[in-house]
N, CA, C and O atoms as a Tripos MOL2 file, in Angstrom:
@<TRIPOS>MOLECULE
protein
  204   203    51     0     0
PROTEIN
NO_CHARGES

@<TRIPOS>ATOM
      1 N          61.2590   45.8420  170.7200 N.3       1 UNK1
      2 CA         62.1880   45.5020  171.7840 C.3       1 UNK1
      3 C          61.8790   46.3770  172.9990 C.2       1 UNK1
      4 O          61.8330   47.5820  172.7520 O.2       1 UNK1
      5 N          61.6360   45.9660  174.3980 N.am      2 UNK2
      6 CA         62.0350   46.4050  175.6200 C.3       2 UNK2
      7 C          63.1530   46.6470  175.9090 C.2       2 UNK2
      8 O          64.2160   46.1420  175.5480 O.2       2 UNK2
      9 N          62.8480   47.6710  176.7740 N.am      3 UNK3
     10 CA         64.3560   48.0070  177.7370 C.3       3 UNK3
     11 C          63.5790   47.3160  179.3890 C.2       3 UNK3
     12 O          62.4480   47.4500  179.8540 O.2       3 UNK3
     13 N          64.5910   46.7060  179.8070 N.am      4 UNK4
     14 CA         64.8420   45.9940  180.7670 C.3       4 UNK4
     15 C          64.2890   47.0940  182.0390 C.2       4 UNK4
     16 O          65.0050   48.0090  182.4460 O.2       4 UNK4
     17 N          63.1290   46.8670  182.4810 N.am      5 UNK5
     18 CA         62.8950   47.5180  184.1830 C.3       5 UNK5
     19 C          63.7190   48.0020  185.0670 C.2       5 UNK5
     20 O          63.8910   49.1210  185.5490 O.2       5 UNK5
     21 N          64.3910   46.5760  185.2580 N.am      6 UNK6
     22 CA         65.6500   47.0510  186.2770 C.3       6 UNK6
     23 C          66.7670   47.9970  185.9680 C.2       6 UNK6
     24 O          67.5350   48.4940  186.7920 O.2       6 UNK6
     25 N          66.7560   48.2370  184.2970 N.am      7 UNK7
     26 CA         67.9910   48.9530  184.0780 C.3       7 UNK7
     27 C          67.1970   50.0720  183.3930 C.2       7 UNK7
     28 O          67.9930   50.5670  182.5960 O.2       7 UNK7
     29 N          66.0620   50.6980  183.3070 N.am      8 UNK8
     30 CA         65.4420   51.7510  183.4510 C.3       8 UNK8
     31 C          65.5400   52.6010  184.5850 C.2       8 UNK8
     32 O          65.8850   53.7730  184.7330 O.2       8 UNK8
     33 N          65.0130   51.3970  185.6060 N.am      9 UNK9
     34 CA         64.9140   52.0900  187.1040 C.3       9 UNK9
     35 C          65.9790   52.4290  187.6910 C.2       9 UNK9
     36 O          65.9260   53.2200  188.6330 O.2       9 UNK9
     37 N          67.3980   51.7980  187.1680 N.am     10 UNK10
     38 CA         69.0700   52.0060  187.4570 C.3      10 UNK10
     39 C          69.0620   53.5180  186.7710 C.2      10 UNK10
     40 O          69.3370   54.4740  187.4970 O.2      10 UNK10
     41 N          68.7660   53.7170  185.4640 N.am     11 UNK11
     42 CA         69.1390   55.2870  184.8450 C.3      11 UNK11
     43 C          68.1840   56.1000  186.0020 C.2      11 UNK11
     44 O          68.7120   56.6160  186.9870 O.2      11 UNK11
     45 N          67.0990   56.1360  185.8250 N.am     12 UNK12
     46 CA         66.5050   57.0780  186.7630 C.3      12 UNK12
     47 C          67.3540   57.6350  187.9360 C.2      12 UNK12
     48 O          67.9410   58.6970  188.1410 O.2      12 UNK12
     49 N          67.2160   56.7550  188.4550 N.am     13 UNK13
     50 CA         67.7120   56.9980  189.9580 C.3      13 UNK13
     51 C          69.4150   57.3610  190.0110 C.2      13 UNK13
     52 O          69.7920   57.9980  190.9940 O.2      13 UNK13
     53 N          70.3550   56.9990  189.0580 N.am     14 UNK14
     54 CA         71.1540   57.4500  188.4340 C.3      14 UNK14
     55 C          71.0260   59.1540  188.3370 C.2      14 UNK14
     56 O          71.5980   59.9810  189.0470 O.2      14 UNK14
     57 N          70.3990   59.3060  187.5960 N.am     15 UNK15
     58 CA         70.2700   60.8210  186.6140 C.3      15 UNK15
     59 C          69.4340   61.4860  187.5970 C.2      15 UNK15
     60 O          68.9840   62.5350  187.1350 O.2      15 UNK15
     61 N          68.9570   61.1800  189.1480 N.am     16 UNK16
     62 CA         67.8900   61.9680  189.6350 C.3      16 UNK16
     63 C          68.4790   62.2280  190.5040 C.2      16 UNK16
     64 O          68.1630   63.3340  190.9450 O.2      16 UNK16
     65 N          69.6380   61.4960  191.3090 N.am     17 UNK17
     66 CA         70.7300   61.4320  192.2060 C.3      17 UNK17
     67 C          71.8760   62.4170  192.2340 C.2      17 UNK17
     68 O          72.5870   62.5890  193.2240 O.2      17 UNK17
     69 N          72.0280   63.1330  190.9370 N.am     18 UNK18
     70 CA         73.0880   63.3580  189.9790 C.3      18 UNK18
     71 C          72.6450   64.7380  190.3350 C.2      18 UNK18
     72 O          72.9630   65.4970  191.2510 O.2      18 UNK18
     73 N          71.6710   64.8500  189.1590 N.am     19 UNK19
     74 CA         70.9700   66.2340  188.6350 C.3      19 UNK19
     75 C          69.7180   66.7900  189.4900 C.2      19 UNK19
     76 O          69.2600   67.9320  189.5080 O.2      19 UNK19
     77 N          69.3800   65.8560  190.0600 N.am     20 UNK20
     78 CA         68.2390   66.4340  191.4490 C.3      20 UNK20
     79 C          67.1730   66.4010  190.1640 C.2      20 UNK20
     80 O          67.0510   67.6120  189.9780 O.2      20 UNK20
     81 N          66.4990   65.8900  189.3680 N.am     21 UNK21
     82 CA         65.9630   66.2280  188.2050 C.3      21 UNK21
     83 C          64.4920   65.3340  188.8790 C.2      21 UNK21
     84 O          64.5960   64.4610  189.7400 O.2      21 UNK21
     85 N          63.3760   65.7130  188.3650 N.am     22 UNK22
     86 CA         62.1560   64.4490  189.2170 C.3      22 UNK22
     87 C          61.9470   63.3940  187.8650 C.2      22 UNK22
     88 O          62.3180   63.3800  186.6910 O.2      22 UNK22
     89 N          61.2860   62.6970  188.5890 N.am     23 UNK23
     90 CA         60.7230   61.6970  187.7300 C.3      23 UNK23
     91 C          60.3050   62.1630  186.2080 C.2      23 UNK23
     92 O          61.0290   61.9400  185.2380 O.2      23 UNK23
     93 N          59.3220   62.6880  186.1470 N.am     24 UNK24
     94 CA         58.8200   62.8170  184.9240 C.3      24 UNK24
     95 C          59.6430   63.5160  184.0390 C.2      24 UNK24
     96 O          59.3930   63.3600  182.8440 O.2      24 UNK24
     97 N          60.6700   64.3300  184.3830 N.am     25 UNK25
     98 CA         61.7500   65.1190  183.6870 C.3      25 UNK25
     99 C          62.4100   63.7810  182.7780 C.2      25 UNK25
    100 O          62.3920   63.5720  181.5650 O.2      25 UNK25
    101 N          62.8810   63.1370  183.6950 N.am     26 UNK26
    102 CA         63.7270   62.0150  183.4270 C.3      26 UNK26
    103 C          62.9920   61.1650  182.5500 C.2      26 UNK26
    104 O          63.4260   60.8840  181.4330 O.2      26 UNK26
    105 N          61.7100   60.6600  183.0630 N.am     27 UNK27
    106 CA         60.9770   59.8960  181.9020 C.3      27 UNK27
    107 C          60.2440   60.4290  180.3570 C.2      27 UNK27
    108 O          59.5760   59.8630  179.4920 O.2      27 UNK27
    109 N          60.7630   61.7880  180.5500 N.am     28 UNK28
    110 CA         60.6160   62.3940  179.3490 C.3      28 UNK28
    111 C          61.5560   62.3530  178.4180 C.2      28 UNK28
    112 O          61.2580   62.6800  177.2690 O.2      28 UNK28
    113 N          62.7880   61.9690  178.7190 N.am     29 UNK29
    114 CA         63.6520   62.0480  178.1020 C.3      29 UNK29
    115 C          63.7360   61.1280  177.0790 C.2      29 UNK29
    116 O          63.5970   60.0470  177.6520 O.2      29 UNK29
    117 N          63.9520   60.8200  175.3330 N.am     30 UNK30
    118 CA         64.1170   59.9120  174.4350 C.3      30 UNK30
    119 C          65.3340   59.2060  175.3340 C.2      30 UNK30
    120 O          65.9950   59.8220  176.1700 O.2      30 UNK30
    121 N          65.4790   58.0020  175.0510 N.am     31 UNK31
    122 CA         66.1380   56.5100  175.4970 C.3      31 UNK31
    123 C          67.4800   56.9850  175.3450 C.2      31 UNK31
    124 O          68.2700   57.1960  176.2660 O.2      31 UNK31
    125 N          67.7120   57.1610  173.9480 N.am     32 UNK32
    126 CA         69.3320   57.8600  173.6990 C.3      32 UNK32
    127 C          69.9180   58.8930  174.4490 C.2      32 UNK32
    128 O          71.0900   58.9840  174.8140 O.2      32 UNK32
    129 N          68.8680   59.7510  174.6630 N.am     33 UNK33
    130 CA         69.1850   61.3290  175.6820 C.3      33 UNK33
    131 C          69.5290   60.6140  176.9590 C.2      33 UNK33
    132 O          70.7050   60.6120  177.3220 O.2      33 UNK33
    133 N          68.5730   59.9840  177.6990 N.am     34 UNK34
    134 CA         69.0140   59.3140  179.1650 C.3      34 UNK34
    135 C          70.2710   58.7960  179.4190 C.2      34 UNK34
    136 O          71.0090   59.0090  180.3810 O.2      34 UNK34
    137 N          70.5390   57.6240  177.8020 N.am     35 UNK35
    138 CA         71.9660   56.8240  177.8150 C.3      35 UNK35
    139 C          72.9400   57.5370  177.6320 C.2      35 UNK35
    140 O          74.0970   57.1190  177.6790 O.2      35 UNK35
    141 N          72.5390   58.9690  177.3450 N.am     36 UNK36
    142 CA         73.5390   59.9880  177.1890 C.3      36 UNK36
    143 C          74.1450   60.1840  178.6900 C.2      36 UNK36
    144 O          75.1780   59.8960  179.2950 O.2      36 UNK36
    145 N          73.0180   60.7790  178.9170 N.am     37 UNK37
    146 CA         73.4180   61.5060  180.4160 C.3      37 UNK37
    147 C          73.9540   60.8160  181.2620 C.2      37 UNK37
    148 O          74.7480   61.2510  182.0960 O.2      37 UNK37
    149 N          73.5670   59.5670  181.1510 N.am     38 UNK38
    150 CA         74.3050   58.9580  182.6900 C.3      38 UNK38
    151 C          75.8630   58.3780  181.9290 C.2      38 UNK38
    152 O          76.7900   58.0450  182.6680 O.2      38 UNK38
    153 N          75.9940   58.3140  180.5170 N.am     39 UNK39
    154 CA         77.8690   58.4320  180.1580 C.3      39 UNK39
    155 C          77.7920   59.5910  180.9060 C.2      39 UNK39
    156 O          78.5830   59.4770  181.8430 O.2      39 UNK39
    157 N          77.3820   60.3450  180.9300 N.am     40 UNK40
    158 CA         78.4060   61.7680  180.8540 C.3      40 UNK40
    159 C          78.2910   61.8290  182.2300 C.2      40 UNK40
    160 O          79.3380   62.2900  182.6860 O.2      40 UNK40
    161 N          77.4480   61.5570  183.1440 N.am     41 UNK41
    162 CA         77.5670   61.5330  185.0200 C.3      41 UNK41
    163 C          78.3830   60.8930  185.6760 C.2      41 UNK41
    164 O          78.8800   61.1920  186.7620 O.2      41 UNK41
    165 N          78.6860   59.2660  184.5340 N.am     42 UNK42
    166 CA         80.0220   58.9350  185.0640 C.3      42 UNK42
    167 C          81.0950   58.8610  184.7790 C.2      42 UNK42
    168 O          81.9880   58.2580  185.3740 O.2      42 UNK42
    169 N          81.1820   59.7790  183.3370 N.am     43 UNK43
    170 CA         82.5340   60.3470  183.3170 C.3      43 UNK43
    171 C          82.8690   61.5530  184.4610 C.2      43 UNK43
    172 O          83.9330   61.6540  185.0720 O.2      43 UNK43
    173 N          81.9740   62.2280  184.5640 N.am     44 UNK44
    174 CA         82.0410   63.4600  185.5640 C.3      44 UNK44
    175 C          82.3070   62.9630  186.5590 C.2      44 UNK44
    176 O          83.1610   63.5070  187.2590 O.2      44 UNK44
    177 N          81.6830   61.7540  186.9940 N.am     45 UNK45
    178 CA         82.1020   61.1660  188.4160 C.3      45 UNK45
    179 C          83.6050   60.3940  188.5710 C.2      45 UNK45
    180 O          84.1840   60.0280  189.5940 O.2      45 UNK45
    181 N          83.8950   60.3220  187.5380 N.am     46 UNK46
    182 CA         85.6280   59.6540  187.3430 C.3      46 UNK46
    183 C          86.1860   60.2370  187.5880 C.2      46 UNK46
    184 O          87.1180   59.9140  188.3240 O.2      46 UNK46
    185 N          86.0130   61.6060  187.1210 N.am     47 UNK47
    186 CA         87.1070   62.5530  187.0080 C.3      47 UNK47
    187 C          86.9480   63.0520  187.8400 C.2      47 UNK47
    188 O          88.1080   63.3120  188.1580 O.2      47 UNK47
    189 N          86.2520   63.5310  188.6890 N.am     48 UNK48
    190 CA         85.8940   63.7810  190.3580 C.3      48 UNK48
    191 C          87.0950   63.2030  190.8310 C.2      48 UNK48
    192 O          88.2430   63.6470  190.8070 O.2      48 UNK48
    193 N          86.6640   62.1900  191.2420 N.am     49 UNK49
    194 CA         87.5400   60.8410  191.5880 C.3      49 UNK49
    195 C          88.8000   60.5210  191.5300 C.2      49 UNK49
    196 O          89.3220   59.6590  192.2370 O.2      49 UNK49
    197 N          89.4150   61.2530  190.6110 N.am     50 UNK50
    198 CA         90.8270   61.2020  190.6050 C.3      50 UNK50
    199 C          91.5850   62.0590  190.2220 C.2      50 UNK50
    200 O          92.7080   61.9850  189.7230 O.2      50 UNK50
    201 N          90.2560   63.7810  190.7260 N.am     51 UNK51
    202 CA         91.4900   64.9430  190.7940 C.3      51 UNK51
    203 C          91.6120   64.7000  192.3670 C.2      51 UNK51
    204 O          92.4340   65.3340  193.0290 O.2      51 UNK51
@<TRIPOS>BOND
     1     1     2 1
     2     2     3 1
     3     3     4 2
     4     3     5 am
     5     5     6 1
     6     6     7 1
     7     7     8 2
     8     7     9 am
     9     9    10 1
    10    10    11 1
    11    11    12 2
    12    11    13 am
    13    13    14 1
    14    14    15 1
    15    15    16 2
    16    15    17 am
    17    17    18 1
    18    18    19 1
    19    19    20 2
    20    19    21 am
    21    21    22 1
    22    22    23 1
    23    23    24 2
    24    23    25 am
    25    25    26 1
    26    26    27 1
    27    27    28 2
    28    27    29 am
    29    29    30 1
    30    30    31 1
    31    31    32 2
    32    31    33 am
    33    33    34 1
    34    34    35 1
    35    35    36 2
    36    35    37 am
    37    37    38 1
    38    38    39 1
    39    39    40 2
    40    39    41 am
    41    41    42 1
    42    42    43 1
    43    43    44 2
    44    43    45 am
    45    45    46 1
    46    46    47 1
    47    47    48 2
    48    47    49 am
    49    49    50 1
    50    50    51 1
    51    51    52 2
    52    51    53 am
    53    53    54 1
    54    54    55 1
    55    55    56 2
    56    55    57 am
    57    57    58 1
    58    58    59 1
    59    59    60 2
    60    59    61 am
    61    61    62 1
    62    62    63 1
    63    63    64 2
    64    63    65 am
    65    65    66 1
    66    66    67 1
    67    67    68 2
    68    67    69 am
    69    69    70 1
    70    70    71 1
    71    71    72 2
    72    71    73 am
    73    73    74 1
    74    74    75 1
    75    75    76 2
    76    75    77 am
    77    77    78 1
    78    78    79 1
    79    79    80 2
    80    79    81 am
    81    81    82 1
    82    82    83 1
    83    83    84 2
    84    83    85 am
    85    85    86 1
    86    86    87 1
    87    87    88 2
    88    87    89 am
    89    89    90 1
    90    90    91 1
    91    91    92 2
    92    91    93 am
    93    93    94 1
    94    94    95 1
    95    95    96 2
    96    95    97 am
    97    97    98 1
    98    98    99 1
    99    99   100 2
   100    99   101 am
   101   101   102 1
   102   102   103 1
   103   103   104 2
   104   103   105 am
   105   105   106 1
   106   106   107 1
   107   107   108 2
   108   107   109 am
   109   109   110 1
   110   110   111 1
   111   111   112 2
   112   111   113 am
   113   113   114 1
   114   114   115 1
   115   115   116 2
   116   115   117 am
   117   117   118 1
   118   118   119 1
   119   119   120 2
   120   119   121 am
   121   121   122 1
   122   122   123 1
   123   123   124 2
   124   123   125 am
   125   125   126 1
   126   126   127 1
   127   127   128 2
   128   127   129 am
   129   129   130 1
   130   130   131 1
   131   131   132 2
   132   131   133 am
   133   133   134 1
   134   134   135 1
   135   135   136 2
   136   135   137 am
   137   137   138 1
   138   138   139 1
   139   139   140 2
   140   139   141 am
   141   141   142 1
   142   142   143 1
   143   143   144 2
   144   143   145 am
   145   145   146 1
   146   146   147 1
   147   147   148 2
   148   147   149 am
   149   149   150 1
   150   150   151 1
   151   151   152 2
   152   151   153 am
   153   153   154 1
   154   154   155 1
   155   155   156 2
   156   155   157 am
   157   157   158 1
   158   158   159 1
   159   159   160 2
   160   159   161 am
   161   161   162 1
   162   162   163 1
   163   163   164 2
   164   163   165 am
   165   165   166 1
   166   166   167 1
   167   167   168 2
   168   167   169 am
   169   169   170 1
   170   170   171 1
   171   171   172 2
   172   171   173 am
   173   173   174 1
   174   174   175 1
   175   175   176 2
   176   175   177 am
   177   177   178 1
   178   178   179 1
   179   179   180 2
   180   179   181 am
   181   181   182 1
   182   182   183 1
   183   183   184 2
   184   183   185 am
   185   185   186 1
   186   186   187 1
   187   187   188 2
   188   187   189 am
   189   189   190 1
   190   190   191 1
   191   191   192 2
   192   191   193 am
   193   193   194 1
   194   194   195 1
   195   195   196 2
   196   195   197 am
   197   197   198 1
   198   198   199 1
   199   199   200 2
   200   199   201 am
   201   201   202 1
   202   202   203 1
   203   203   204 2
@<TRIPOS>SUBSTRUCTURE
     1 UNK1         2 RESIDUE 1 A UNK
     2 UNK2         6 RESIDUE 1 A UNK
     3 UNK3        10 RESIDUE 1 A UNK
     4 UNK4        14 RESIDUE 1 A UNK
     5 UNK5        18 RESIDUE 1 A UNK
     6 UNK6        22 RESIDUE 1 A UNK
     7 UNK7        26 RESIDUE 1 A UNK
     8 UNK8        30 RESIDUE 1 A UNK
     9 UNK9        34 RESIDUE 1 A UNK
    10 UNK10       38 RESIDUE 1 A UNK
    11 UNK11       42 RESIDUE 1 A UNK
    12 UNK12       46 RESIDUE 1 A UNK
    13 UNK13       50 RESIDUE 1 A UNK
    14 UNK14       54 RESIDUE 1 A UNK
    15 UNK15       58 RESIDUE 1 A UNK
    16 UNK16       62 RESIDUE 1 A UNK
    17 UNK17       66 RESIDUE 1 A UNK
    18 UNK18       70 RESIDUE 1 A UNK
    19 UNK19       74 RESIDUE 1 A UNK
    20 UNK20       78 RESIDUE 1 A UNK
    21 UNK21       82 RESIDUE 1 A UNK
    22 UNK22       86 RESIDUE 1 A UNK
    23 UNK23       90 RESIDUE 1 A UNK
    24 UNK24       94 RESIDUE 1 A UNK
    25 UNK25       98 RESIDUE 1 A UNK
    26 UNK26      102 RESIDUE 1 A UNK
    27 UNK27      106 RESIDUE 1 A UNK
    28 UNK28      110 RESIDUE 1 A UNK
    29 UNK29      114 RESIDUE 1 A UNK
    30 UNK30      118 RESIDUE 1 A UNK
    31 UNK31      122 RESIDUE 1 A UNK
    32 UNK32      126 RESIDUE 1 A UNK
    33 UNK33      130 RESIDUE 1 A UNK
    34 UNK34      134 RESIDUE 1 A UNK
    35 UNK35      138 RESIDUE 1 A UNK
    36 UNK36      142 RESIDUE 1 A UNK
    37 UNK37      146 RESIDUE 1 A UNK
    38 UNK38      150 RESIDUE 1 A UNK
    39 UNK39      154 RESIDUE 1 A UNK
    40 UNK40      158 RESIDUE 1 A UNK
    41 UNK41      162 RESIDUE 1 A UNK
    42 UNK42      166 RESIDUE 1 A UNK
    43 UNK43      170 RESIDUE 1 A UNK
    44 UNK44      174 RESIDUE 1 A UNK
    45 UNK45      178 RESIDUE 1 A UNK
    46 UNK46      182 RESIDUE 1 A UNK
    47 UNK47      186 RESIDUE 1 A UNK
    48 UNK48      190 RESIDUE 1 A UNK
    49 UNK49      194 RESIDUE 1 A UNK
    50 UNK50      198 RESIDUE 1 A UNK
    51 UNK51      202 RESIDUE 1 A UNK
């Protein structure tokens, strides 16, 4: 199975936006670790948001 381009290139830029992190950091990351991080950027960003 593939993961979808467009929603690769959505985490990246996600998690690089976030964490200032470069490319290859990010594309190092196992699939699960990435889908991690960007839950947890937009929980952080929620809660931003509505203190």
């Amino acid at each position: 199975m593939t993961y979808a381009t467009d929603r690769l290139h959505e985490e990246i830029a996600y998690v690089a936006y976030h964490f200032h992190w470069g490319l290859e950091d990010i594309l190092d990351l196992e699939h699960a670790d990435r889908r991690r991080f960007t839950t947890e950027i937009a929980s952080l960003v929620t809660r931003a948001s509505e203190g």
